[in-house]
C-alpha positions in Angstrom: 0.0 0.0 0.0 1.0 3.1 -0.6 0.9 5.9 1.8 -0.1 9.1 1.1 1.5 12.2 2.9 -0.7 14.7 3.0 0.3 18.2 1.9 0.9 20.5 5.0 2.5 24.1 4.2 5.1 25.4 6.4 4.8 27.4 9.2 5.6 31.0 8.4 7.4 32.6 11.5 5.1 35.6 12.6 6.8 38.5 13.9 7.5 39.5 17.5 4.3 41.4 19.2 5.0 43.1 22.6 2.6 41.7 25.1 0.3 44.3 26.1 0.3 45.1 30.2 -0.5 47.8 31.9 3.2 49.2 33.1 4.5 50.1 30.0 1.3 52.1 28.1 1.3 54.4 31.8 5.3 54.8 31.6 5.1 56.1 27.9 2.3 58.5 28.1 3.8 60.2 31.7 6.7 60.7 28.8 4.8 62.5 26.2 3.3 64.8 28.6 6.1 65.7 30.1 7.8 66.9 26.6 4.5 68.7 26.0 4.6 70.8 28.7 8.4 71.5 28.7 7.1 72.2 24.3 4.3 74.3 25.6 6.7 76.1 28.7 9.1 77.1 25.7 6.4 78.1 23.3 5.1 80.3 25.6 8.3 81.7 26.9 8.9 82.5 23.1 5.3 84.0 22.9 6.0 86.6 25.8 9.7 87.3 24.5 8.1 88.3 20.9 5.2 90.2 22.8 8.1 92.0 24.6 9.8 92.3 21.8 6.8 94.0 19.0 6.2 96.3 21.9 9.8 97.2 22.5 9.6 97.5 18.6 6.3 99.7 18.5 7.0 102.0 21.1 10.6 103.0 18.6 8.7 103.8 16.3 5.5 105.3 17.1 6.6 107.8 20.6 8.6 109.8 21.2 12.7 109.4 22.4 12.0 110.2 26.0 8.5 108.1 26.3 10.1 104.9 24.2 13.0 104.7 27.0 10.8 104.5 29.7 8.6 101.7 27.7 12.1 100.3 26.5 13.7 100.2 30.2 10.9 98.4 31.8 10.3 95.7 29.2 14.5 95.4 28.9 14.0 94.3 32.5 11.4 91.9 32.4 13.1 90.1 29.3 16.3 89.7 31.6 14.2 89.3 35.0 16.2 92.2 36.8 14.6 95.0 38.9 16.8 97.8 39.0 18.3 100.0 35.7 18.4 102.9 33.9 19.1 104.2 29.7 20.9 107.5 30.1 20.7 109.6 26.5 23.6 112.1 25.6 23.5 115.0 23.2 27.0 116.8 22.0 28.4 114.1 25.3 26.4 115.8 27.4 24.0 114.3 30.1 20.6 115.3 28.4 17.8 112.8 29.5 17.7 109.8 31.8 14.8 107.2 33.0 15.3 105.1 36.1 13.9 102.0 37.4 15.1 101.0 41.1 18.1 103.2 41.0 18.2 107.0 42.3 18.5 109.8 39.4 21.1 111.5 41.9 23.1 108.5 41.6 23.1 108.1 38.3 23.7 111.8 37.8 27.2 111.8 40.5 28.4 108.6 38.0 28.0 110.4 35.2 30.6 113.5 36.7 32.9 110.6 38.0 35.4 109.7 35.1 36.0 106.2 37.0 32.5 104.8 37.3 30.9 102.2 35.2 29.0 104.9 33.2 32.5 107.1 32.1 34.8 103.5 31.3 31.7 102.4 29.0 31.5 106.0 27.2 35.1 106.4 27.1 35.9 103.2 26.3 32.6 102.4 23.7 32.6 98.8 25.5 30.6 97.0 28.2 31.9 97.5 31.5 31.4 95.9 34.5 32.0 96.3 38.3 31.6 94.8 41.4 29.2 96.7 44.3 28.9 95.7 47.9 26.4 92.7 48.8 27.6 90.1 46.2 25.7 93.5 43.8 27.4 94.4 40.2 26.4 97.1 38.1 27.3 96.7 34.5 27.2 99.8 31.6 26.6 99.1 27.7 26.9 101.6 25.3 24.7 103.1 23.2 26.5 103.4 20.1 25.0 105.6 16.5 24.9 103.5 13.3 26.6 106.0 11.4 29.6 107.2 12.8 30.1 104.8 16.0 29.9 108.0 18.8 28.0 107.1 22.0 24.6 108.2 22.2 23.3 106.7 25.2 24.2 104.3 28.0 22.0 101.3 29.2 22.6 101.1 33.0 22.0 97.7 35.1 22.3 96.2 38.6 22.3 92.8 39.1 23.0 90.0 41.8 25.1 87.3 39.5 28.6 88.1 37.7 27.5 87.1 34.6 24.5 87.2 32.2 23.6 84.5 30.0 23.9 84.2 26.3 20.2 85.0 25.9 20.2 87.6 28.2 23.6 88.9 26.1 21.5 88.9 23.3 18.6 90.9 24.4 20.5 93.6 25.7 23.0 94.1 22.4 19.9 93.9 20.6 18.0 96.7 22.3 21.4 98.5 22.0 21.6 97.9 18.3 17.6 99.2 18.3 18.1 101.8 20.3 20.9 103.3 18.6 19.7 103.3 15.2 16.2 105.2 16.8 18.2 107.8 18.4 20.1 108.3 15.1 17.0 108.4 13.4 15.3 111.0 15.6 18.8 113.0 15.8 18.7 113.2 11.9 15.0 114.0 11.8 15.6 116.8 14.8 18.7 118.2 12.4 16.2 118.4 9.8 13.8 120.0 11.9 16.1 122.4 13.3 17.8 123.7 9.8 14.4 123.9 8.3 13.2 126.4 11.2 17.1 128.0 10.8 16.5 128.4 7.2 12.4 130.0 8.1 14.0 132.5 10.6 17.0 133.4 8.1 14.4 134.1 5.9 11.8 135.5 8.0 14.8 137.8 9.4 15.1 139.4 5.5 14.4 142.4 5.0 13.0 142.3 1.6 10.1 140.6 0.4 10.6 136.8 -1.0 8.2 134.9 -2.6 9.3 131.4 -3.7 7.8 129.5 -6.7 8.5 126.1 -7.7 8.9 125.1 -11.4 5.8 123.1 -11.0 4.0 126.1 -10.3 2.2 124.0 -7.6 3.6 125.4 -4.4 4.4 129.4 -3.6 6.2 130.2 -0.4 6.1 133.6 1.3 8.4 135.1 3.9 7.1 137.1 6.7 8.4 140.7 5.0 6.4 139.5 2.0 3.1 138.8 4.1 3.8 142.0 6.1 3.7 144.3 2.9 0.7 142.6 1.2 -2.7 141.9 3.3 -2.7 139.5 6.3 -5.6 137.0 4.2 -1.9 135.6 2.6 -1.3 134.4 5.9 -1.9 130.6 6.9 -1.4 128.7 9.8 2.1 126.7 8.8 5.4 128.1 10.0 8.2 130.3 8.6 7.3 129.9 4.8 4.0 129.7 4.6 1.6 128.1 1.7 -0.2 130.5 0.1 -0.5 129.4 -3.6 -4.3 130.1 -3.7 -4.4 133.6 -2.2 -1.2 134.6 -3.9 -4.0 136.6 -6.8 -4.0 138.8 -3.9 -0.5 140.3 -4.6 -1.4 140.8 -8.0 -4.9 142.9 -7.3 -2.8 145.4 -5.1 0.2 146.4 -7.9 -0.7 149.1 -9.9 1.2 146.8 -12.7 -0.4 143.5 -12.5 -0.1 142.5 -16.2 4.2 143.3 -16.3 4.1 141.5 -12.7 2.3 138.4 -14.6 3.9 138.7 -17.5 7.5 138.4 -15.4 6.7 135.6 -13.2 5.7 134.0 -16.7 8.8 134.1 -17.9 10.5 133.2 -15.3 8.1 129.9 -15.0 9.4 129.5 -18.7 12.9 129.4 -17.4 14.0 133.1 -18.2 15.5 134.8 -16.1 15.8 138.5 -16.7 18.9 140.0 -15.6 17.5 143.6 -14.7 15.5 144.3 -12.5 11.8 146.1 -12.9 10.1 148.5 -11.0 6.6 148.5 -9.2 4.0 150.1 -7.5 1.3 149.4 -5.1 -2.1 150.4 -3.1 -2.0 153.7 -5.9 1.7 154.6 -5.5 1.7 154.5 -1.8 4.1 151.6 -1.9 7.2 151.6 -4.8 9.0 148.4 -5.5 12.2 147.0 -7.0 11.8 143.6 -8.3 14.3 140.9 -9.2 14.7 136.9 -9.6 17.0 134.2 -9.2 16.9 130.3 -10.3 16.8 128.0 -7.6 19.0 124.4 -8.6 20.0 122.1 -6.9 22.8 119.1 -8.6 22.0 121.0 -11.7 18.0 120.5 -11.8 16.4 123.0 -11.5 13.7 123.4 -8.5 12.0 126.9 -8.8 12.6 130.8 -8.8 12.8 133.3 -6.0 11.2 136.2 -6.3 12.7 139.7 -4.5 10.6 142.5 -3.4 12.8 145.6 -2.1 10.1 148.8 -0.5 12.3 151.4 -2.6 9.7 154.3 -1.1 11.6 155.4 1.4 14.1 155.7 -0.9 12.3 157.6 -3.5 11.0 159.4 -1.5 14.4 160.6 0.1 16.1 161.1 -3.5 13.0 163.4 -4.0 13.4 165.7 -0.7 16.9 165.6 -0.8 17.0 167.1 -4.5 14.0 169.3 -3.2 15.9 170.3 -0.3 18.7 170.9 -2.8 16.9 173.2 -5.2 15.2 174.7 -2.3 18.5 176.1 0.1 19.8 176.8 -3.5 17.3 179.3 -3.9 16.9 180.2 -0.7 21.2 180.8 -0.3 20.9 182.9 -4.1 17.8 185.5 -2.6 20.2 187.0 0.4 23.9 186.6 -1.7 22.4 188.4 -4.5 21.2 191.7 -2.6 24.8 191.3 -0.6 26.5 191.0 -3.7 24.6 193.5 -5.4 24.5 196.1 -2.6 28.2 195.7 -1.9 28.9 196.4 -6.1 27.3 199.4 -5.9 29.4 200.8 -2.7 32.3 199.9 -4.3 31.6 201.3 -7.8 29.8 204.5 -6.8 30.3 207.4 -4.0 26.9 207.5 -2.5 26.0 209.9 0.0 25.4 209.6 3.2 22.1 208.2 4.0 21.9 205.9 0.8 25.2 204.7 2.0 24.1 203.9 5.4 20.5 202.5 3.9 22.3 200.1 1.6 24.6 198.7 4.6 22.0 198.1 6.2 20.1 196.1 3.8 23.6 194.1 3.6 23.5 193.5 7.2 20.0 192.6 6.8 20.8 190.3 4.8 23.7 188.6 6.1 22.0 188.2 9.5 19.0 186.5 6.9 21.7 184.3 5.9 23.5 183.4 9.0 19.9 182.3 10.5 19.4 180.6 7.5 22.7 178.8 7.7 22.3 177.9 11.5 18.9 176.6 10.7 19.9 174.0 7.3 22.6 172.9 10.4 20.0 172.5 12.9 18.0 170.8 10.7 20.8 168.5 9.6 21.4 167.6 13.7 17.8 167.0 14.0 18.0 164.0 11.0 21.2 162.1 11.9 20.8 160.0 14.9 24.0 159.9 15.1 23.7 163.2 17.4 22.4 162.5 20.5 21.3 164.4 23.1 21.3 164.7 27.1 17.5 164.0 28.9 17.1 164.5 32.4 14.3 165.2 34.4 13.0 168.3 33.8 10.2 170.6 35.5 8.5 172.4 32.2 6.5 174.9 34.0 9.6 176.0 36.1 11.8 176.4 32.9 8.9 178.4 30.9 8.6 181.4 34.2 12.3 181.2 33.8 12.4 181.9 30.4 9.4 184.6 30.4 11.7 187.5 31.2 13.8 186.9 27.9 10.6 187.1 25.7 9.1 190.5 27.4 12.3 192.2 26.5 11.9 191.2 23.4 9.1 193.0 22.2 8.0 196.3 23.9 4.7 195.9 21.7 3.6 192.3 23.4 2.1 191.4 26.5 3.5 188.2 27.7 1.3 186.2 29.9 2.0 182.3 31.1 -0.4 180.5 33.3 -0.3 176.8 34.2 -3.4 175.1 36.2 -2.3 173.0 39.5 -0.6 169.6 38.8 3.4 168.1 38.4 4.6 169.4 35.0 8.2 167.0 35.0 9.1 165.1 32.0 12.4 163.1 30.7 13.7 166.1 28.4 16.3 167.8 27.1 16.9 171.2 28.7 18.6 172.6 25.5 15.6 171.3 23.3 13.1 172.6 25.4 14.4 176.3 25.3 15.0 176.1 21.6 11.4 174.8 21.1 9.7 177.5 23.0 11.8 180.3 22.1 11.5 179.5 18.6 7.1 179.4 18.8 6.9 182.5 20.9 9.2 184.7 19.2 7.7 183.1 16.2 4.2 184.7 17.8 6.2 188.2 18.1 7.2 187.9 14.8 3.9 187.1 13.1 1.6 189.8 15.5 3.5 193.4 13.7 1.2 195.2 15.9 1.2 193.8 19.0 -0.8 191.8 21.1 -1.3 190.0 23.8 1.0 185.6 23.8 -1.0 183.6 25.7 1.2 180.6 27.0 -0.9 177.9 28.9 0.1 174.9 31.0 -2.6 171.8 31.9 -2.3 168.4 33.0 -4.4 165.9 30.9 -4.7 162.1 31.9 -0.8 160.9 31.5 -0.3 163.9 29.1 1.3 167.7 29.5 -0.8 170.3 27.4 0.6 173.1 26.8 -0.7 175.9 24.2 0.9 179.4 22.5 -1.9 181.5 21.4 -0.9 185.3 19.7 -3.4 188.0 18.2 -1.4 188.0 15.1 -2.1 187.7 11.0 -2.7 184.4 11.3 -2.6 181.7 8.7 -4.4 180.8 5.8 -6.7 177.5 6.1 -5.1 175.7 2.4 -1.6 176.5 4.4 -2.3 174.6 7.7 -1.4 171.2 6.2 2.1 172.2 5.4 3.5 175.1 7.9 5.7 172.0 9.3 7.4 171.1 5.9 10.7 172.5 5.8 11.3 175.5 3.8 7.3 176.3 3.7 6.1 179.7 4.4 2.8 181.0 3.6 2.2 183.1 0.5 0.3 186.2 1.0 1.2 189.7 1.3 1.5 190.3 4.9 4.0 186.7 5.4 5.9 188.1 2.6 7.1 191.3 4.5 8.2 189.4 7.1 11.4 187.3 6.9 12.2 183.8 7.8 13.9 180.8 6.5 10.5 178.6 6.4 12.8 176.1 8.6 11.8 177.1 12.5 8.4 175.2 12.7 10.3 172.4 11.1 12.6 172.4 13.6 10.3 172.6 16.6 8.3 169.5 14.9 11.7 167.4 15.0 11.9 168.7 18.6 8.4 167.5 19.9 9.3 164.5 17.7 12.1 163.3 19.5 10.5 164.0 23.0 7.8 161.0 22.0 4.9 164.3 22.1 3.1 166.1 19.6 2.2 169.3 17.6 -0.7 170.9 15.9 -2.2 174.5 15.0 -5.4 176.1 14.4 -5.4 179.5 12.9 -7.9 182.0 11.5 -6.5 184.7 9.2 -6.5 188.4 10.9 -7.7 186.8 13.8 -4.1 184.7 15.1 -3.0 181.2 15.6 -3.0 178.5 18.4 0.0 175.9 18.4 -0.9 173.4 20.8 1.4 171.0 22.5 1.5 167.7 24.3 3.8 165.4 26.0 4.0 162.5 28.2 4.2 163.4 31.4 6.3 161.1 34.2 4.9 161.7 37.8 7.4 161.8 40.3 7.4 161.2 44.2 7.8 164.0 46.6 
């Protein structure tokens, strides 16, 4: 018989299974949670640092240098887990700003003035510095250094109770170093900017002349303060130094009496021409006269606008015009007296006269040269009274004392005139000049004699009114005529009508008294009637004084 094998496959090894038991499932998840925690005690460590940090970061760049230090100094500290420190900031090395934490500002403030502390080695030395303080202490000092050209800007000041900080806590600090450096450079540059653009609006400001800057764009026009000064205030706006006033600038064209050659210039200097001579002006109907001229503003060879230049020229004009006035007028005035001298004196010489003509014509000669030696003292008085150059003595001065003192003088002038002075009750002193003050009354009351040919009674009168001292010359005279009032202060002036012209003068005293009341801060007016006499009327500030 046969016998048959059955078929049986082999047995495949399985492969190894762990037996399942309680121990070793408890001892593996007590391990995953312990790396998750330590995972989620870093993460979170990280999650603080990085709040720390975008705040540290924020307050650089959104406050300002003094409030970011205080915001910087506290955070500093709770990323390195200190409690005491301080960021000192120095401008030109000098101690400007400092924000404490734990540590006295008087403290900080006697380190900074001694050249051995921590503070002076780290600015000296542009290094960390450390040093040891009593109670196992130390205080360490890192500087503050500016991106651009290395110089210390500010010091970061701490205490602490180990030696040595950790790499991390290295880190942090050079990092808010590095931060804080770069922000202080960044506000210096922007307060330098600040600073020269306020510079240049004061230097510009402090001109003179009227500037109005346009740029080539045409978009923007600056003013200067002389500019908004000369033309109406609705040029003004609220922005500093130059101001921005492109859309009331039509304003400076509606007040020149030439606003199409103004246009047209400012057109061609917008169309790059710049005209080398300069043009002349006027404004508000020839009350105002201007010089004009322009200049190119480039800068690195482009071109960034024009400046315009206003120059007030009135004064000026109007100077040349009295000057050559005053010329043509003491010209005349010089020729009247040297031509009778000269012509009286030919005569004597050529001719034997007898002897009343002879006496008649020196006289008239004498009469004349006197004419011209008061004429002569008053062009010189006159010339004092402009330069400012020639100053004069002010003291305190009692003004009805001096006018009783001077009424003698005037009555023996004049057997014709009744002199009469009057003052009402009050203190008459004033800062004056003793000189002045004679010349000014001696010329209006013999100026009265002068002008009352048949007598009369001056009436000189003396009241206190408020802080002022009133005091009034009245005569009975010829009086003047009412289309003369305006002008019997201009020099050389002198009524024209037949009784003024038989009287002489040099048309230069009631100048001079004007000058006079002038320089004494007062004032002077007159009211007249013809045949009936005249009334000048003074006034001056009056300075109480304390028995």
């Amino acid at each position: 018989m046969k016998k048959i094998v059955r078929y049986r496959p082999e047995k495949k090894t399985r492969p190894y299974r762990l037996k399942t038991s309680p121990f070793p499932v408890k001892e593996l998840q007590t391990t995953d949670r312990q790396r998750i925690g330590q995972l989620t005690q870093d993460l979170a460590e990280v999650e603080h640092k990085l709040k720390h940090r975008n705040e540290i970061m924020e307050a650089l760049a959104t406050q300002n240098v003094e409030s970011a230090c205080e915001t910087l100094l506290v955070k500093l500290l709770q990323l390195i887990d200190l409690e005491a420190g301080a960021i000192l900031l120095y401008r030109r090395e000098q101690l400007s700003h400092l924000v404490t934490q734990g540590v006295e500002d008087i403290e900080l403030i006697e380190k900074d003035l001694d050249q051995y502390s921590v503070l002076r080695r780290a600015f000296v030395m542009r290094k960390s510095v450390q040093l040891p303080l009593a109670d196992q202490m130390y205080e360490s000092a890192i500087p503050v250094q500016s991106p651009s050209n290395g110089g210390v800007v500010g010091v970061i000041y701490l205490k602490h109770p180990f030696e040595q900080f950790n790499l991390e806590q290295v880190g942090d600090i050079l990092d808010l170093s590095r931060k804080l450096g770069m922000t202080l450079e960044r506000h210096l540059l922007f307060y330098q900017m600040e600073h020269e653009k306020i510079k240049t609006y004061q230097l510009l400001d402090s001109i003179r002349e009227a500037v109005l800057y346009i740029e080539s764009s045409g978009e923007q026009i600056y003013a200067n303060q002389a500019l908004l000064n000369m033309f109406p205030p609705k040029l003004v706006s609220q922005s500093q130094g130059f101001r921005h006033a492109y859309e009331r600038a039509t304003s400076l064209f509606e007040h020149v009496d030439q606003p199409d050659a103004l246009h047209d210039y400012i057109g061609q200097l917008m169309n790059g021409e710049i005209p080398g001579e300069t043009i002349e002006l006027s404004a508000f109907r020839g009350n105002l006269l201007l010089s004009a001229y322009a200049e190119r503003i480039a800068i690195a060879n482009v071109e960034w606008g024009m400046m315009l230049v206003l120059r007030d020229v009135t004064k000026e004009k109007e100077l040349d015009l009295k000057q050559s006035e005053f010329v043509s007028i003491v010209s005349h005035e010089l020729r009247t007296p040297l031509s009778s001298i000269m012509g009286f004196t030919e005569l004597l010489m050529r001719r034997s006269l007898d002897g009343p003509r002879q006496k008649k014509y020196l006289e008239t000669i004498h009469s004349e040269t006197v004419r011209l030696a008061e004429l002569i003292d008053d062009i010189l008085e006159i010339q004092k009274g402009e330069d400012v150059s020639q100053g004069i003595v002010k003291k305190q001065l009692d003004l009805k004392k001096l006018v009783y003192e001077m009424r003698p003088m005037f009555e023996l002038a004049s057997s014709k005139h009744r002199i009469r002075v009057s003052f009402d009750a009050g203190d008459y002193h004033l800062t004056a000049s003793e000189e002045k003050m004679k010349q000014l009354f001696t010329n209006l009351i013999m100026n009265a004699i002068k002008y009352s040919p048949d007598g009369g009674t001056i009436q000189v009168q003396g009241r206190i009114k408020g802080s002022q001292v009133v005091l009034t010359i009245e005569d009975e005279g010829i009086g003047i005529p009412e289309k003369a009032l305006p002008y019997v202060f201009d020099k050389f002036y002198r009524a024209d009508n037949s009784d003024t012209r038989k009287i002489g003068g040099t048309g230069l005293g009631l100048a001079i008294c004007r000058m006079i009341v002038m320089d004494h801060g007062g004032s002077i007016a007159v009211q007249s009637q013809e045949g009936r006499g005249s009334t000048f009327t003074l006034q001056f500030p009056i300075e109480l004084t304390e028995d």
